[in-house]
DRENMIDREN-547981 format. One line per 2 residues: number of its first residue (from 1); for each residue x, y, z of C-alpha. Coordinates in Angstrom, 2 decimals. Layout:
DRENMIDREN-547981
NUM = X Y Z; ...
This chain:
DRENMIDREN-547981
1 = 0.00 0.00 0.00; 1.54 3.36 -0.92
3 = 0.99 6.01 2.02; 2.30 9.81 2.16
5 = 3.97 10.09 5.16; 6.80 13.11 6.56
7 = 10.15 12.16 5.56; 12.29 10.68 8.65
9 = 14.96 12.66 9.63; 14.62 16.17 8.58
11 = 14.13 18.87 11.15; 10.86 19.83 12.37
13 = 8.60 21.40 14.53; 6.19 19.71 17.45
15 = 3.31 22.46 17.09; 2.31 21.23 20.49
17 = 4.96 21.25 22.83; 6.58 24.30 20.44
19 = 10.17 22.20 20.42; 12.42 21.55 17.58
21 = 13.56 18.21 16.58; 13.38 15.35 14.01
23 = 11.06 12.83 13.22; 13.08 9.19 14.14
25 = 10.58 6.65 13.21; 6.62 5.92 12.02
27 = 4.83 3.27 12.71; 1.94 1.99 10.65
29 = -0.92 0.51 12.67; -3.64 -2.27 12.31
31 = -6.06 0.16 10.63; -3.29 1.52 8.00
33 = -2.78 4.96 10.36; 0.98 6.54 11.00
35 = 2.25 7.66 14.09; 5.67 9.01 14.64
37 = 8.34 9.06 17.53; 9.82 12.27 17.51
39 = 13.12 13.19 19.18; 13.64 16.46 20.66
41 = 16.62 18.29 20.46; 18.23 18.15 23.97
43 = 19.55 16.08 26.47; 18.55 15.66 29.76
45 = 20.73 17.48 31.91; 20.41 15.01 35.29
47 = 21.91 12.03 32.85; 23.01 13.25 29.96
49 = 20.56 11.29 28.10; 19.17 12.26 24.98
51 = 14.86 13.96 25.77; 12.83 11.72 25.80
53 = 10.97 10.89 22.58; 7.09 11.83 21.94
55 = 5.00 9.67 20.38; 2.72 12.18 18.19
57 = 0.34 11.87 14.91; 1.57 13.62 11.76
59 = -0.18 16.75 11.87; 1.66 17.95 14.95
61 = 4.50 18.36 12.74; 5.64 21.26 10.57
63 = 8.75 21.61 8.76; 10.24 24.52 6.76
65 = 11.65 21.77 4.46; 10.27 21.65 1.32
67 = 10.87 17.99 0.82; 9.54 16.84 3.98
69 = 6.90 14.69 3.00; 7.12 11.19 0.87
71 = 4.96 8.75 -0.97; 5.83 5.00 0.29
73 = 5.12 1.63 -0.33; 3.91 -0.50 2.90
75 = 3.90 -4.06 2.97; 0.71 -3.91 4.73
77 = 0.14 -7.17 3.83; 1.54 -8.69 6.74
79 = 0.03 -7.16 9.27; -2.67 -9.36 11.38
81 = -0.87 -12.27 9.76; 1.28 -15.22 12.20
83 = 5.16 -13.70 12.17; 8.38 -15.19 14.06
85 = 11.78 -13.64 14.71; 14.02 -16.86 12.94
87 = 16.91 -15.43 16.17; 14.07 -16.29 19.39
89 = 11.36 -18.00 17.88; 9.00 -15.36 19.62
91 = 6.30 -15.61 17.10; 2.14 -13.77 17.11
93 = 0.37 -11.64 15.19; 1.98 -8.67 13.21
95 = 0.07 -5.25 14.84; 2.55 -2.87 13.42
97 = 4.84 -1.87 10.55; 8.01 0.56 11.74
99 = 10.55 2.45 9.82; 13.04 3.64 11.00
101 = 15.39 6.69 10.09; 17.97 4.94 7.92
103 = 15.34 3.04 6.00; 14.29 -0.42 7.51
105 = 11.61 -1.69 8.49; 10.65 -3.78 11.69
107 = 7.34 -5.43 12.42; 5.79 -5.07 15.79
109 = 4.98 -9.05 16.94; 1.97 -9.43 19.47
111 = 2.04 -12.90 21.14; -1.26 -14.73 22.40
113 = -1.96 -15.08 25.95; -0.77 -14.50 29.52
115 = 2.00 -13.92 31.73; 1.04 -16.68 34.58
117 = 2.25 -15.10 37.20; 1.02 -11.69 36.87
119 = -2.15 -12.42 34.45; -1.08 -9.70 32.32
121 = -0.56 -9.96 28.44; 2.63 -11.07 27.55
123 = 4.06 -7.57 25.59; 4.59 -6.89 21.99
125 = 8.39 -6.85 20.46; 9.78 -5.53 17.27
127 = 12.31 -6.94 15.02; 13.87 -6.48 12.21
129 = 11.57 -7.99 8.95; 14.56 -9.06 7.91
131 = 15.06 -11.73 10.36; 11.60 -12.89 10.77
133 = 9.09 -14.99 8.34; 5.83 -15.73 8.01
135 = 3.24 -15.95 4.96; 3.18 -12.61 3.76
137 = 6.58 -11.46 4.88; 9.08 -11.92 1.24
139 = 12.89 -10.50 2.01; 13.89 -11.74 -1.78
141 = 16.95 -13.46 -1.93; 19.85 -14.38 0.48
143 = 21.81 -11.75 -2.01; 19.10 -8.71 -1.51
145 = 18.60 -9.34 2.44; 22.49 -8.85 2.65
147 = 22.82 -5.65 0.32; 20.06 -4.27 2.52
149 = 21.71 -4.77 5.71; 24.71 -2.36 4.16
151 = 22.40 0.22 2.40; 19.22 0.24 5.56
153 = 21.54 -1.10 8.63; 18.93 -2.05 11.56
155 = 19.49 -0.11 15.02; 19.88 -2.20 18.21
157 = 18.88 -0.97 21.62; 16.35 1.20 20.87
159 = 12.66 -0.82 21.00; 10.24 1.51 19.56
161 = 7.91 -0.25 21.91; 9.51 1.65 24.86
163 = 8.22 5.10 23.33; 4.16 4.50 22.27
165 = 1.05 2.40 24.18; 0.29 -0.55 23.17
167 = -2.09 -1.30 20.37
């Protein structure tokens, strides 16, 4: 599915909390909507970490760039099918697509059921689509998964899960 979206990693504007920053990520929900995780400029000054990011829709965001927005194609298609990361073997439902600033995308897995001891649901993960498989999920060839990895490296640490509610 081809969506317009704001182009990741330009400098903006967050007309809401009136801070400058750039847009990091979107994430493409169940029903087909985009969200975004935008960073503020800033660190905070009791760790020296960078602000924490806000999860915000799109039309919070202005930009003086005049190639801020994009036209992209969404492999929809997997979401609300049966995914697994090939590297855990945690496997559910896709609920989310996410791209990320340098270009990849990960999908957002929800498992089925409980956490016994609590009796709370167990929590969604994303990985890399790269690395995972199911029905609808096609990487292409051993050859075209590798190039990828050079031209849209995947980031490690950050779970885009830590930033938004659940779905």
């Amino acid at each position: 599915m081809k969506k317009d979206v704001h182009r990741l990693g330009i400098p903006c504007f967050d007309n809401a909390t009136e801070l400058d920053g750039m847009l990091t990520h979107w994430i493409c929900d169940t029903d087909h909507s985009i969200r975004y995780l935008f960073q503020p400029k800033g660190v905070n000054p009791e760790d020296g970490q960078p602000a924490d990011k806000v999860y915000l829709s799109g039309d919070r965001i202005s930009s003086k760039n005049s190639n801020f927005d994009e036209t992209v194609e969404i492999p929809t298609e997997i979401i609300g099918t049966n995914v697994t990361d090939n590297a855990s073997g945690f496997t559910g439902k896709a609920i989310g697509l996410i791209r990320h600033v340098n270009g990849c995308f990960h999908v957002q897995i929800q498992p089925k059921g409980i956490i016994k001891k609590t009796g709370n649901a167990i929590k969604p993960t994303d990985f890399d689509l790269r690395q995972c498989s199911g029905e609808k999920i096609n990487n292409g060839t051993e050859e075209e998964v590798e190039k990828s990895k050079v031209t849209r490296p995947s980031p490690t640490g950050d779970k885009v899960s830590d930033h938004y509610p659940s779905f």
